[in-house]
Every structure is written in structure tokens, then in C-alpha cells.
C-alpha positions, 0 to 999 in steps of 0.5 A: 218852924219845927223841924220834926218830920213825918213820913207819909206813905201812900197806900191807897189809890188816888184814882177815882178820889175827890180832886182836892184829895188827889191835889192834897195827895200830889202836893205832898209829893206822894205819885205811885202807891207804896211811895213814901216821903219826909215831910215837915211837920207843919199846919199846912202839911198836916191839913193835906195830910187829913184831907187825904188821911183815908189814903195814907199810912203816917209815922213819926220821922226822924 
């Protein structure tokens, strides 16, 4: 386990996007456009992360 963080932040729609990119999405926590969240940086995360990549903004955490 890592304890590095990412901070995921939705910046663009989820409506009329593939189901396992909407799921990618809500699995990360992300609901409402502009929303952000820490997330650890880990595999599985980072697999949401580019299945959805087009629709979030990510940075470096704490």
C-alpha cells in the first residue's frame, strides 16, 4: 500500500457517457461537476482514473 494521494476532480459531464465510464466515475466518489475528491494512489484507482481520464482534472495530493 502506498500512501500518496491524488486529487481527482470532475470537470466534465457524466451525462451521455459509456456506463463503465459513468461507473469509473461514481466509484471514485465524483457525483456533481466541479467536485473533487482524495483518492489513493493506487492500481485500481488509477485504472477508474483512465477509464474516465477525458472527463477528470488530476493532481498530486498531499
Amino acid at each position: 500500500m502506498t500512501d500518496k494521494q491524488l486529487k481527482v476532480t470532475l470537470v466534465r459531464s457524466l451525462h451521455g457517457q459509456l456506463q463503465n465510464i459513468a461507473a469509473s466515475a461514481r466509484g471514485l466518489g465524483l457525483k456533481r461537476i466541479h467536485q473533487s475528491v482524495m483518492v489513493r494512489d493506487t492500481r485500481e484507482n488509477r485504472g477508474m482514473i483512465n477509464a474516465a481520464v477525458h472527463l477528470l482534472r488530476i493532481e498530486k495530493g498531499a
